[in-house]
Kinemage of the C-alpha trace (Angstrom):
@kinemage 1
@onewidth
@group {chain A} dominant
@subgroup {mainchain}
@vectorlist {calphas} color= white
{ca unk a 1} P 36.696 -3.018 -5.711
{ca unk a 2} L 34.315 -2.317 -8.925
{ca unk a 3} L 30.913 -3.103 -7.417
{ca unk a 4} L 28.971 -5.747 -9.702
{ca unk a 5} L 26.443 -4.308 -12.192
{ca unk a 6} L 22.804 -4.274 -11.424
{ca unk a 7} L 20.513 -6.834 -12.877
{ca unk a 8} L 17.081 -6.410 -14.715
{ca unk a 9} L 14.911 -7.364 -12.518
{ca unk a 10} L 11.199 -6.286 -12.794
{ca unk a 11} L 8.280 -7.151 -10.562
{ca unk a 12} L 6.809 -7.370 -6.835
{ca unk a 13} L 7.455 -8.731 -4.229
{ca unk a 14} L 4.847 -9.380 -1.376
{ca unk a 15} L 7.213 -9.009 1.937
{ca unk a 16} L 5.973 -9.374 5.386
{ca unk a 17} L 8.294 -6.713 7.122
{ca unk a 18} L 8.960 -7.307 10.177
{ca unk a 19} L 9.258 -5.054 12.938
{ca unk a 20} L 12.315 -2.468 13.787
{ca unk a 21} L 12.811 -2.265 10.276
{ca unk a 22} L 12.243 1.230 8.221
{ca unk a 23} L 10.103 0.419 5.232
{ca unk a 24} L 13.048 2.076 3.823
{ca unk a 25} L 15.356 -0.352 4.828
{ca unk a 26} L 13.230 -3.230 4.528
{ca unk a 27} L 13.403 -2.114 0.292
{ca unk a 28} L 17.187 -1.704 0.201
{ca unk a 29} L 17.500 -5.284 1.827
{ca unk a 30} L 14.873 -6.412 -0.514
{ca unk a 31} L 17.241 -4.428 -3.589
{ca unk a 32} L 20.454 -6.019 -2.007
{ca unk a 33} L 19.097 -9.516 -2.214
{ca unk a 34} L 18.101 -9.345 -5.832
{ca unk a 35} L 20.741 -7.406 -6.937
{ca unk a 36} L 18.182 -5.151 -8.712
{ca unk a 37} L 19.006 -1.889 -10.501
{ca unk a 38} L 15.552 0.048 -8.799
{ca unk a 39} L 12.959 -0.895 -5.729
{ca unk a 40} L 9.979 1.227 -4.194
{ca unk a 41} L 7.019 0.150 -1.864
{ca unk a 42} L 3.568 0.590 -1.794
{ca unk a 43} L 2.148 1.859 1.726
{ca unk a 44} L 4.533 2.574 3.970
{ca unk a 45} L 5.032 0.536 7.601
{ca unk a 46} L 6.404 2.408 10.551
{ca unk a 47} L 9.234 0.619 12.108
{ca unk a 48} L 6.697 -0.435 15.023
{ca unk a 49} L 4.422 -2.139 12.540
{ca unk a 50} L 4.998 -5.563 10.820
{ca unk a 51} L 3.321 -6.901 7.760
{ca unk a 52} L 2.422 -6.832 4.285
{ca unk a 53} L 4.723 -4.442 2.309
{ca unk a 54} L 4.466 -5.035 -1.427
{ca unk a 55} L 7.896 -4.372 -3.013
{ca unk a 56} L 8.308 -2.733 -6.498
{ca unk a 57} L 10.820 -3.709 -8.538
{ca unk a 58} L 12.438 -2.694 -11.878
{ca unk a 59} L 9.588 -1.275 -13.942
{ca unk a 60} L 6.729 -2.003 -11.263
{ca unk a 61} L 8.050 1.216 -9.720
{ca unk a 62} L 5.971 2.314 -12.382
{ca unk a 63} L 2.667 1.413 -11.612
{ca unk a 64} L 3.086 1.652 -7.499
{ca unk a 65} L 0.843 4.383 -7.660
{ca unk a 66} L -2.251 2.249 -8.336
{ca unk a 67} L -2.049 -0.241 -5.632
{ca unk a 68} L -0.791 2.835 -3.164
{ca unk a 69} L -4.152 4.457 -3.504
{ca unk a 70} L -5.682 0.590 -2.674
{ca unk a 71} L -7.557 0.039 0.654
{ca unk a 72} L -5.938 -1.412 3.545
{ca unk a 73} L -6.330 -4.079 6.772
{ca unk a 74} L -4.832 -4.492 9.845
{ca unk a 75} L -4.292 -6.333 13.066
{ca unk a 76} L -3.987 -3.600 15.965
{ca unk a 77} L -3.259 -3.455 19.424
{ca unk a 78} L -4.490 -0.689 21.698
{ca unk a 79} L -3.039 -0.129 25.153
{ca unk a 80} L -5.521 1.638 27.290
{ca unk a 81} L -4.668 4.205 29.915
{ca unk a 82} L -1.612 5.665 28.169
{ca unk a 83} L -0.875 8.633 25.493
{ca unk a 84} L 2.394 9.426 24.073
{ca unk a 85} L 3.804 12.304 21.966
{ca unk a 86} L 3.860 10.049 18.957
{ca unk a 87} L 0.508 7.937 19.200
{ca unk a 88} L 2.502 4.851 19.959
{ca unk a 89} L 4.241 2.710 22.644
{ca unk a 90} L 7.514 4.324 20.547
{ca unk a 91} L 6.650 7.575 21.949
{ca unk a 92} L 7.159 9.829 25.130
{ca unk a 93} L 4.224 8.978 27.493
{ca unk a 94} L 2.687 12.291 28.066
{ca unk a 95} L -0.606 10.902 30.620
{ca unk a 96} L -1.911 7.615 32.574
{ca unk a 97} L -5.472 7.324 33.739
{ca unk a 98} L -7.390 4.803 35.623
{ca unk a 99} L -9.151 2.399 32.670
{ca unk a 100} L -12.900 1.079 33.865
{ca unk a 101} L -13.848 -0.218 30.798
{ca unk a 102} L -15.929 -3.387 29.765
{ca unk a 103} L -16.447 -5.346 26.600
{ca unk a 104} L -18.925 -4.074 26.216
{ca unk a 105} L -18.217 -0.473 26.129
{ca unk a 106} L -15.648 -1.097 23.714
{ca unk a 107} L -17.431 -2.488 20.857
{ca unk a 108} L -20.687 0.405 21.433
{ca unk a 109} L -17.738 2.695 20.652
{ca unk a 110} L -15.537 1.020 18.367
{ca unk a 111} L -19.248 1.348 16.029
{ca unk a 112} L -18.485 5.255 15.970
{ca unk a 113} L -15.882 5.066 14.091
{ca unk a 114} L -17.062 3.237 11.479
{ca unk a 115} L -18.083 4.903 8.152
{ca unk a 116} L -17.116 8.193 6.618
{ca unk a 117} L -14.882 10.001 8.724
{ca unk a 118} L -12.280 13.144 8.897
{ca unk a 119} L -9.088 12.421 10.902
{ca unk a 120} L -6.367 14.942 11.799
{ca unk a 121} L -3.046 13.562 10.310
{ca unk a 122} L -0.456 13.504 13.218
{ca unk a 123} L 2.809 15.564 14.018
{ca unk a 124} L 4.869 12.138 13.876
{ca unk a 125} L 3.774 11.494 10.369
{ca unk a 126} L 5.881 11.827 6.607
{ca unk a 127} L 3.366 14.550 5.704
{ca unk a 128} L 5.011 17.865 4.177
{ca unk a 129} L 4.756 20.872 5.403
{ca unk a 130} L 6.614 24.062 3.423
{ca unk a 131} L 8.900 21.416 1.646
{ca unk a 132} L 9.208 19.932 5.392
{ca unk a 133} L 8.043 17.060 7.023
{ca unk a 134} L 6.012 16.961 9.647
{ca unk a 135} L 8.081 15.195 12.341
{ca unk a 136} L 10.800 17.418 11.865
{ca unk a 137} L 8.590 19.945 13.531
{ca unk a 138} L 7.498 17.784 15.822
{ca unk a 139} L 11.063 16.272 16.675
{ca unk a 140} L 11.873 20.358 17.061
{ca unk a 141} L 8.731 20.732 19.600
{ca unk a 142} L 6.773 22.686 17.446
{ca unk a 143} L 3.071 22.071 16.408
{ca unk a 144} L 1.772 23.154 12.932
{ca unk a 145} L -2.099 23.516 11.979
{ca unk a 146} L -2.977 20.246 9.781
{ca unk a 147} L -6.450 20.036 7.765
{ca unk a 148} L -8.175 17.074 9.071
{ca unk a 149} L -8.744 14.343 5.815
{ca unk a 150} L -11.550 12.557 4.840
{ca unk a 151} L -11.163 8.754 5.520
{ca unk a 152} L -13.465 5.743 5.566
{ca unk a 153} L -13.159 2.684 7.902
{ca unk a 154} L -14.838 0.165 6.102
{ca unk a 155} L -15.197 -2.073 9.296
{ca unk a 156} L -13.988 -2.608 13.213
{ca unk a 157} L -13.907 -6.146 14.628
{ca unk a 158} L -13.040 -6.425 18.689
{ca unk a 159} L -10.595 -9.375 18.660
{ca unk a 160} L -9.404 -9.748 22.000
{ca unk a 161} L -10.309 -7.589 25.063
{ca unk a 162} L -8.194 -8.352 28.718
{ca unk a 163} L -7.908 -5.623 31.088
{ca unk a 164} L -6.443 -2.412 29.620
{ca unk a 165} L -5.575 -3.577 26.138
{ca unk a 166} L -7.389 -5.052 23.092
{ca unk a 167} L -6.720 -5.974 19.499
{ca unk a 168} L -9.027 -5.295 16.980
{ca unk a 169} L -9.367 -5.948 12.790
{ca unk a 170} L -9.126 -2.524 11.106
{ca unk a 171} L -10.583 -2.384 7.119
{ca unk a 172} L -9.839 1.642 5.745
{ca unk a 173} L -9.742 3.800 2.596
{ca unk a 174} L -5.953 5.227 1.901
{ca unk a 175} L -4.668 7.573 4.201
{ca unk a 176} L -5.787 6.333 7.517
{ca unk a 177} L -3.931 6.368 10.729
{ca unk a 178} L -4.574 3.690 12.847
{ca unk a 179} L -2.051 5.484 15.812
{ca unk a 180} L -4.849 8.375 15.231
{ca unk a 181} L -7.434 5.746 15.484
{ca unk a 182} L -6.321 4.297 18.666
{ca unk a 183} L -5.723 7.869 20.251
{ca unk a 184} L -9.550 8.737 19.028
{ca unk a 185} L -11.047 5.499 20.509
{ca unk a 186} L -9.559 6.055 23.900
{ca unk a 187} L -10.436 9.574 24.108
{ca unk a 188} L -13.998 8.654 23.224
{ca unk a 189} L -13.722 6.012 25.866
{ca unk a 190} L -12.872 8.850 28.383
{ca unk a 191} L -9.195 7.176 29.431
{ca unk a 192} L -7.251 7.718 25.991
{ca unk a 193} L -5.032 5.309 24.563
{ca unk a 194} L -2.045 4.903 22.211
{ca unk a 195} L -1.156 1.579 19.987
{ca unk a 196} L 0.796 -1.007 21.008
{ca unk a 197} L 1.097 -2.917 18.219
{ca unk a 198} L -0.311 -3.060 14.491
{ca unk a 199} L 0.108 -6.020 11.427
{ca unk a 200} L -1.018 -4.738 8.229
{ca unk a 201} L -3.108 -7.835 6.718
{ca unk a 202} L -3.717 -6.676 3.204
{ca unk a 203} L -3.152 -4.279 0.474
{ca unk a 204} L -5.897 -4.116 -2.196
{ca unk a 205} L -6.187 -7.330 -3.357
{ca unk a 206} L -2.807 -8.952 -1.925
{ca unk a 207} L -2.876 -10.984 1.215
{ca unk a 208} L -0.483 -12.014 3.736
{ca unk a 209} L -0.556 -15.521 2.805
{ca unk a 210} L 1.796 -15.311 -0.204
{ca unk a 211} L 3.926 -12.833 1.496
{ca unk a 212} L 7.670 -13.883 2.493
{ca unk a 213} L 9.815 -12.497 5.376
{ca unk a 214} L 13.460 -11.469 4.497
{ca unk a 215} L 14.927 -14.474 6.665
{ca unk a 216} L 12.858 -16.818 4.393
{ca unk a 217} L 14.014 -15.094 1.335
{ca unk a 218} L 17.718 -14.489 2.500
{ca unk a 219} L 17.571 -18.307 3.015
{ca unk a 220} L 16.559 -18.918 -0.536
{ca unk a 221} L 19.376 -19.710 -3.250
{ca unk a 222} L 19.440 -16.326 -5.582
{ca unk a 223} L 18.166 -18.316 -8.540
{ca unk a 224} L 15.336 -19.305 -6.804
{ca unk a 225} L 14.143 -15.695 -5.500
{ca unk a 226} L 13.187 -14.573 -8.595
{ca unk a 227} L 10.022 -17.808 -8.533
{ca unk a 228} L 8.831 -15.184 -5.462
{ca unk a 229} L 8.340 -12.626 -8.103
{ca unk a 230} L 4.594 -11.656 -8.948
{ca unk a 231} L 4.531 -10.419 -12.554
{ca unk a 232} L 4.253 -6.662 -12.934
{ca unk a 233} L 1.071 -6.545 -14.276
{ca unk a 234} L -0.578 -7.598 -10.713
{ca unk a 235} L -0.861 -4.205 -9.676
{ca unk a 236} L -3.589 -3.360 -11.928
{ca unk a 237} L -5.298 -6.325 -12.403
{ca unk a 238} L -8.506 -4.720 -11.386
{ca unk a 239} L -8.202 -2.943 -14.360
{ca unk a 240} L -10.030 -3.917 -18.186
{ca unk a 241} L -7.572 -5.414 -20.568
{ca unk a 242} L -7.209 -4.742 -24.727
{ca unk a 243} L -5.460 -7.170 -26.355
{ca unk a 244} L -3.472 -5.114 -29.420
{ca unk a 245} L -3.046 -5.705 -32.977
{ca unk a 246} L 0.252 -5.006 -34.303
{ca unk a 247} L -0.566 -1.957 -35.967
{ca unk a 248} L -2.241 0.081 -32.908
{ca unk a 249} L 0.750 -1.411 -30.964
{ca unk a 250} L 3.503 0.479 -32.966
{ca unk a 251} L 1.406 3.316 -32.561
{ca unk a 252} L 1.473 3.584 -29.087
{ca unk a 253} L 4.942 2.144 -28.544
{ca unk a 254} L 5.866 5.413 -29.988
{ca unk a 255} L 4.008 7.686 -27.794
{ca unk a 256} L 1.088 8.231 -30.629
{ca unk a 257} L -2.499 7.562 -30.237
{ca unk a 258} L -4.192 4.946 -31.632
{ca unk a 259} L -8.097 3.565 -32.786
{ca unk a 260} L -8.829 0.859 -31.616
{ca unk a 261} L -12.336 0.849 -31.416
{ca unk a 262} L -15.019 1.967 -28.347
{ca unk a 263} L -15.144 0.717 -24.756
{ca unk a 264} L -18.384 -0.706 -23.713
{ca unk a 265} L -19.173 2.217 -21.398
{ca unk a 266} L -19.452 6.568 -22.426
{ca unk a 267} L -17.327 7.682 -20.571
{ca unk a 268} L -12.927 6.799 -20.762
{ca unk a 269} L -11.482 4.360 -18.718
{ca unk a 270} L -7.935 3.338 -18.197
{ca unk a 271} L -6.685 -0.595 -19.100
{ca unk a 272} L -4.081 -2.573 -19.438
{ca unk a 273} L -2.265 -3.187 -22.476
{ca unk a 274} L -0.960 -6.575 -24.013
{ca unk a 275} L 0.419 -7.268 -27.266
{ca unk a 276} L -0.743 -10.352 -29.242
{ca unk a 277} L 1.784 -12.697 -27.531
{ca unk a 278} L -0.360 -11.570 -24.500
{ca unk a 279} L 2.910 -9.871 -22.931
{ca unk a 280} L 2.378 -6.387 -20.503
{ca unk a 281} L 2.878 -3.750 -22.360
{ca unk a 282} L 1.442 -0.713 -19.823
{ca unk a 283} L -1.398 1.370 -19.541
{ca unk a 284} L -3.733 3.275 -22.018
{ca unk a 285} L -6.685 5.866 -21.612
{ca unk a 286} L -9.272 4.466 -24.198
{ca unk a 287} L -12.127 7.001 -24.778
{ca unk a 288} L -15.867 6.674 -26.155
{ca unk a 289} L -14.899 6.916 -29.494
{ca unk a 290} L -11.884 4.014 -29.498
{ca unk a 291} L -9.131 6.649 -28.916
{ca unk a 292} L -6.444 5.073 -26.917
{ca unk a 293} L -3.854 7.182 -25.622
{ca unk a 294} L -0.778 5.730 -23.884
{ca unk a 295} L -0.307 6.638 -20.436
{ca unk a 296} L 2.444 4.655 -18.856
{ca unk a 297} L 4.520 2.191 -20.598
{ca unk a 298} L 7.006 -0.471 -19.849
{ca unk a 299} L 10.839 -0.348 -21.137
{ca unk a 300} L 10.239 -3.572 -23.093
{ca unk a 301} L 6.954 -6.114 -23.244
{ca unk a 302} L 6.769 -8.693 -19.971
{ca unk a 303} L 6.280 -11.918 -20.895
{ca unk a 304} L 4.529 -12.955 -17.532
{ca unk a 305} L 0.974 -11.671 -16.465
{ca unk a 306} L -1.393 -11.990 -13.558
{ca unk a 307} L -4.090 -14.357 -15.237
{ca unk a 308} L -6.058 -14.712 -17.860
{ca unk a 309} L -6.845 -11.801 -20.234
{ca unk a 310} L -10.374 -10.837 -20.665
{ca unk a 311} L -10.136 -8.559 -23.781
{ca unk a 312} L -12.183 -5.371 -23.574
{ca unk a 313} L -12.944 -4.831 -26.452
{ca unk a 314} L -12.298 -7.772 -28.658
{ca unk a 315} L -10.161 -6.133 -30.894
{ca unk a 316} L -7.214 -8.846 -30.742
């Protein structure tokens, strides 16, 4: 049977994976669903891990990048006592120790790991290696040297504390491993540790409250999933906005640079781009002098955007 063409479908999707799914596999349902010709994510979720997994889709993929690099929240639970091979409840326990710990002891601890930090990424982990990831080596019992990273946790909030487990708030910088995390804390507590359970809260600026699980949006009628959409242009709204005039607009539409007049600041900065219907057009570099060079562009203009406009400069 000819399978059915792909439609255009372009834009993200905030999904609240749930648990036992790949972040992989959480996408291709996600694809499936929408019938759309290309999907990516932003951050990935271990299967262990539920929460917020923005979706890319169509010519998002594009601009994934930005919100990748974004910092990140979660909800984690650390099981005291325990390690495993893997830095999770997923793994091979590999030690058990008495825990004696109080409240107390917890939080004075839980303030050392706030701040600038290195962290060693961990065998179980996507990381390359030689073309190779890292859990292959791992999954083959071998161990290869890994240069510790330079991460910041923004914050640690002790939720819940009862007996040999306790759930804390997490706020990092990209790149953090909250499995690493957990092992650190309980070796600094002197009974080590491993995580139980972890709920990513936020990504940049998206939340979990206008995130949708895959029953909800399985349960949807397909002409009403698209209304879940969020436009593309959400993934750098942190970004200044230039509102083009037709002419400058041709010119980058072909790949040429145009003048367009000078930022407010010295120095270049990257925006988005809109056309004078106020549809998404991409992204430019705009330097000092009002050279804008385009960087990454969509296929055709998007009619929907994130919010209102603020031009920068007013050049509309």
């Amino acid at each position: 049977m000819k399978k059915a063409p792909r439609s255009r479908v372009d834009g993200v999707l905030l999904l609240d994976k749930p648990t036992g799914f790949t972040s992989n596999a959480a996408i291709q349902r996600v694809k499936r669903l929408f019938n759309a010709a290309k999907a990516g994510h932003v951050g990935t979720l271990d299967p262990l891990a539920s929460g917020l997994l923005p979706v890319c889709l169509g010519e998002a993929t594009k601009f994934s990048t930005d919100t990748f690099s974004a910092d990140k929240s979660y909800t984690a639970d650390v099981l005291l006592g325990v390690t495993t091979t893997t830095g999770d409840t997923e793994g091979e326990v590999t030690s058990r120790q008495t825990v004696a710990v109080t409240q107390d002891q917890i939080v004075a601890v839980l303030s050392r790991f706030t701040g600038a930090l290195l962290q060693t990424p961990p065998m179980y982990s996507a990381l390359k290696r030689d073309g190779k990831p890292l859990y292959a080596y791992a999954r083959a019992g071998e161990t290869v040297e890994r240069v510790p990273r330079s991460i910041t946790i923004y914050a640690i909030e002790l939720l819940e504390f009862a007996a040999d487990q306790f759930r804390i708030d997490v706020r990092c910088s990209k790149g953090t491993y909250i499995r690493v995390l957990a092992e650190d804390i309980g070796a600094a507590l002197g009974c080590g540790a491993t995580l139980a359970g972890l709920r990513r809260t936020s990504v940049g600026g998206f939340g979990l409250q206008h995130a949708v699980t895959l029953a909800e949006l399985e349960g949807l009628p397909e002409t009403l999933r698209t209304g879940k959409l969020m436009p593309v242009d959400c993934l750098v709204s942190g970004l200044p906005a230039i509102v083009l005039p037709a002419d400058a607009l041709a010119r980058i539409q072909q790949g040429q640079v145009a003048q367009v007049g000078a930022p407010a600041g010295e120095t270049a900065v990257l925006a988005r781009l809109y056309d004078q219907e106020r549809r998404f057009v991409g992204l430019g570099e705009l330097q000092a002098s009002g050279r804008l060079q385009p960087k990454r562009l969509l296929a055709t203009p998007q009619a929907r955007h994130s919010g209102d406009i603020q031009q920068m400069p007013k050049i509309a």
